[in-house]
Backbone as CSV, one residue per row, in Angstrom:
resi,resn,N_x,N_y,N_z,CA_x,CA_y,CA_z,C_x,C_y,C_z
1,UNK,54.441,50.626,49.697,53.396,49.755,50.193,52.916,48.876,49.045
2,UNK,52.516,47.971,49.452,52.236,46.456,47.908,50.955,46.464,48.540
3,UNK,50.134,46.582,47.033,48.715,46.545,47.010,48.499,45.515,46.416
4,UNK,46.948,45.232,46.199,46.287,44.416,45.149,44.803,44.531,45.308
5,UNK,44.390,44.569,43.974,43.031,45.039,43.874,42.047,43.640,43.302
6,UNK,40.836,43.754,44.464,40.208,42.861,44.320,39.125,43.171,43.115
7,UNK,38.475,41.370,42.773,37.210,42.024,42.076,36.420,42.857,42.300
8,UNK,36.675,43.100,43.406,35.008,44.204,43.780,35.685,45.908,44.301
9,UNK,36.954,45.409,43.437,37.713,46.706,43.222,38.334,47.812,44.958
10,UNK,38.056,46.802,45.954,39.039,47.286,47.341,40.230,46.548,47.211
11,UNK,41.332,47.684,47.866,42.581,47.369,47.640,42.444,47.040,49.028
12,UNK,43.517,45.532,48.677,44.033,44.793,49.875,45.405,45.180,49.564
13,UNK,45.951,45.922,51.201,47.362,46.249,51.685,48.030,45.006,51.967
14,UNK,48.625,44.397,51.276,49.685,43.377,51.471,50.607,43.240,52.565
15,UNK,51.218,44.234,53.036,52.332,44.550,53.783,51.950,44.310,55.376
16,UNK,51.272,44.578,55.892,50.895,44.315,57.752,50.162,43.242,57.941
17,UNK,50.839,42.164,56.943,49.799,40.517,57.820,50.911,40.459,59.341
18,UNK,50.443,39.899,59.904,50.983,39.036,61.266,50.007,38.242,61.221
19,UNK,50.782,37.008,62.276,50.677,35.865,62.627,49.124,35.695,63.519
20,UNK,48.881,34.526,63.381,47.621,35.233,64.266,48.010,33.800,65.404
21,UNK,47.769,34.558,66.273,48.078,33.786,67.562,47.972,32.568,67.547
22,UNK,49.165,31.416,67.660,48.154,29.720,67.958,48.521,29.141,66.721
23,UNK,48.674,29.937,65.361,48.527,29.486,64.200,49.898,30.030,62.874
24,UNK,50.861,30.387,64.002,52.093,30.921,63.152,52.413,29.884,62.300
25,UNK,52.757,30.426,61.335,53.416,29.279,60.545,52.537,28.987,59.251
26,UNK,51.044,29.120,59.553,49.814,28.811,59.070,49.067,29.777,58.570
27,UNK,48.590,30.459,58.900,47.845,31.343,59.039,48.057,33.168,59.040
28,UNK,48.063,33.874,58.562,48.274,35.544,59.162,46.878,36.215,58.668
29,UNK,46.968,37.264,59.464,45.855,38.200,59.292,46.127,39.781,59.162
30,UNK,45.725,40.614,58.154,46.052,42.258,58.098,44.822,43.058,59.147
31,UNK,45.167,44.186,58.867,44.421,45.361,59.519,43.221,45.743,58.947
32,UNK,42.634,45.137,57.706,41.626,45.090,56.858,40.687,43.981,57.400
33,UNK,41.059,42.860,58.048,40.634,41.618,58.146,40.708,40.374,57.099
34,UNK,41.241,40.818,56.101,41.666,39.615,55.372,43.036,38.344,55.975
35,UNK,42.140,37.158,55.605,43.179,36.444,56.292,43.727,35.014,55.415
36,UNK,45.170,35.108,55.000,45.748,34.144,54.532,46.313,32.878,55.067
37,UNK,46.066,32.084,54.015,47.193,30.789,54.847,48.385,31.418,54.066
38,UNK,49.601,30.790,54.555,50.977,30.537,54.281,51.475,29.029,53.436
39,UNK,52.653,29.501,52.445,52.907,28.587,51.689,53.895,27.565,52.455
40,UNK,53.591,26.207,52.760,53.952,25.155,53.306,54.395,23.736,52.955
41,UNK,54.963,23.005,53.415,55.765,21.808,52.899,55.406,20.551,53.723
42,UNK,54.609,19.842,52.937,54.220,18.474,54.337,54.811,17.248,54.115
43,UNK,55.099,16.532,54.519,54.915,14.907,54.691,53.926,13.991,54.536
44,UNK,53.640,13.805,53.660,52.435,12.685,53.832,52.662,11.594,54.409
45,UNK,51.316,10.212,54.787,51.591,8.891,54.815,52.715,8.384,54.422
46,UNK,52.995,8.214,53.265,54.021,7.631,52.359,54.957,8.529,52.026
47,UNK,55.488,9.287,53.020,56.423,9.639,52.970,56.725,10.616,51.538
48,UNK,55.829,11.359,51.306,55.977,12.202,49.754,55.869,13.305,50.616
49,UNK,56.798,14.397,49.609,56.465,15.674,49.901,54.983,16.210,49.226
50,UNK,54.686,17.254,49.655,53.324,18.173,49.371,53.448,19.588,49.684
51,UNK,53.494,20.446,48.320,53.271,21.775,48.961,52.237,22.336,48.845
52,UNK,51.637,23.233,49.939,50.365,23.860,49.341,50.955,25.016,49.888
53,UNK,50.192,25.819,48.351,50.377,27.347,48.406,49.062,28.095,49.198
54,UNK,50.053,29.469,49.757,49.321,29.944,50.376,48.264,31.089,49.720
55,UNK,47.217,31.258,49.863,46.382,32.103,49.160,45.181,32.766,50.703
56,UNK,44.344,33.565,49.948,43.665,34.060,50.818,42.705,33.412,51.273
57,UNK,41.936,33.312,52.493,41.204,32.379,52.947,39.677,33.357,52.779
58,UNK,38.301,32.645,52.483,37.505,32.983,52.306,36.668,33.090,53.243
59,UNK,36.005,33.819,53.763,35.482,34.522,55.053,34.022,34.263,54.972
60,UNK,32.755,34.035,56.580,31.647,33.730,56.025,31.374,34.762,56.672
61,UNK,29.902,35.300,56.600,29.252,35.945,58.326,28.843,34.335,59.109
62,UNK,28.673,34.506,60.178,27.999,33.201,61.685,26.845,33.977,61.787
63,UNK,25.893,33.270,62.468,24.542,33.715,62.716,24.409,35.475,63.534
64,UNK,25.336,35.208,63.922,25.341,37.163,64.430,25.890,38.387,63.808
65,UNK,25.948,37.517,62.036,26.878,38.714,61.477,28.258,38.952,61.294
66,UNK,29.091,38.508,62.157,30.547,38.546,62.835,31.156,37.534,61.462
67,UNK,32.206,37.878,61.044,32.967,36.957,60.365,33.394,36.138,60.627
68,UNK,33.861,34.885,60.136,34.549,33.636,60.766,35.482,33.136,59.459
69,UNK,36.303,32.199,59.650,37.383,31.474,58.415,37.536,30.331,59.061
70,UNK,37.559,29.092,58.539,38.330,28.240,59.017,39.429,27.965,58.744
71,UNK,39.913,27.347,59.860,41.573,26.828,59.525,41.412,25.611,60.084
72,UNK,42.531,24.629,59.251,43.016,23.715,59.183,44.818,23.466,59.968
73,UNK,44.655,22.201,60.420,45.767,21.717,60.938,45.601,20.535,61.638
74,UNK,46.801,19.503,61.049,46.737,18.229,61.071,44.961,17.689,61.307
75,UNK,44.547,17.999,60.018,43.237,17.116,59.932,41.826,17.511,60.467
76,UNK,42.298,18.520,61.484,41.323,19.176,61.945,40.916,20.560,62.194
77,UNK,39.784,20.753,62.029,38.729,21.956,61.667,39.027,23.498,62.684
78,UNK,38.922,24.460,62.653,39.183,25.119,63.605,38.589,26.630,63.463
79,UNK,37.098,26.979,63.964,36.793,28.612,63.747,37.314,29.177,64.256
80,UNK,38.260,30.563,63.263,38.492,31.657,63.379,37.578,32.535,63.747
81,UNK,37.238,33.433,64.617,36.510,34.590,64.569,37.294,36.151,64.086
82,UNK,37.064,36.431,63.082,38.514,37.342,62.620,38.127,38.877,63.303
83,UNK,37.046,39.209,63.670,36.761,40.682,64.824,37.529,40.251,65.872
84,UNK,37.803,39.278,66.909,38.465,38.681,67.719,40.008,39.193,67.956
85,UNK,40.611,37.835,66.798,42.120,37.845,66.110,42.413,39.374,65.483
86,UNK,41.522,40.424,65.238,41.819,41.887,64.790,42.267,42.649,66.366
87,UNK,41.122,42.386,67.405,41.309,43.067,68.753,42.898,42.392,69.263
88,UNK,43.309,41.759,69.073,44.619,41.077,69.488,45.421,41.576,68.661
89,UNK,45.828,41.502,67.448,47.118,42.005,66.950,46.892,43.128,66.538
90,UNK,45.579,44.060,66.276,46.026,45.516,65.661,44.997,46.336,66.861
91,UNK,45.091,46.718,68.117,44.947,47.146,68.726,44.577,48.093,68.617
92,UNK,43.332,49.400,69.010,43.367,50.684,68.531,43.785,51.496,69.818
93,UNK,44.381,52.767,69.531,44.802,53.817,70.336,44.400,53.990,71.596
94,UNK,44.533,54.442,72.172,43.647,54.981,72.851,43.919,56.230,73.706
C-alpha cells in the first residue's frame, strides 16, 4: 500500500482514488475524502501545449459544515460536495 504523510502528520492512502463521477479524466477521490486533480495536457488559444500537474485539491467546510472542492473545466467553476461523491463510489456494507 503507498502512503504519504501529511503536515498534520495523517497518512493519506494513495492507492483507492477513483474517478468521481462526471469528472474522469479530471478529478479522483479516495476513501479518506481527499480529492485530486489528474495530470493533463491542453491546447490553448494559440495552439501551445500546457501541462498541468495533478496535485491534491484543497477542501473548505460550506455553511453546514459539509466539505466542498472546486473543480474546474473548460473555464468553468463547479462545487464538489465530497460527503456526496464518498456515498457514490465507496459505499458502506450493509
Amino acid at each position: 500500500m503507498n502512503a504519504l504523510r501529511s503536515s498534520t502528520s495523517k497518512e493519506i492512502i494513495l492507492d483507492d482514488f477513483k474517478d468521481i463521477p462526471g469528472w474522469e479524466g479530471y478529478y479522483q477521490l479516495n476513501s479518506q475524502g481527499i480529492m485530486r486533480s489528474l495530470t493533463r495536457t491542453i491546447t490553448t488559444k494559440d495552439n501551445k501545449k500546457r501541462t498541468f500537474l495533478g496535485q491534491i485539491v484543497k477542501t473548505h467546510p460550506d455553511g453546514k459544515g459539509y466539505q466542498i472542492a472546486f473543480a474546474w473545466r473548460n473555464r468553468s467553476r463547479k462545487t464538489i460536495r465530497i460527503a456526496k461523491e464518498l456515498e457514490k463510489l465507496f459505499p458502506k456494507a450493509q
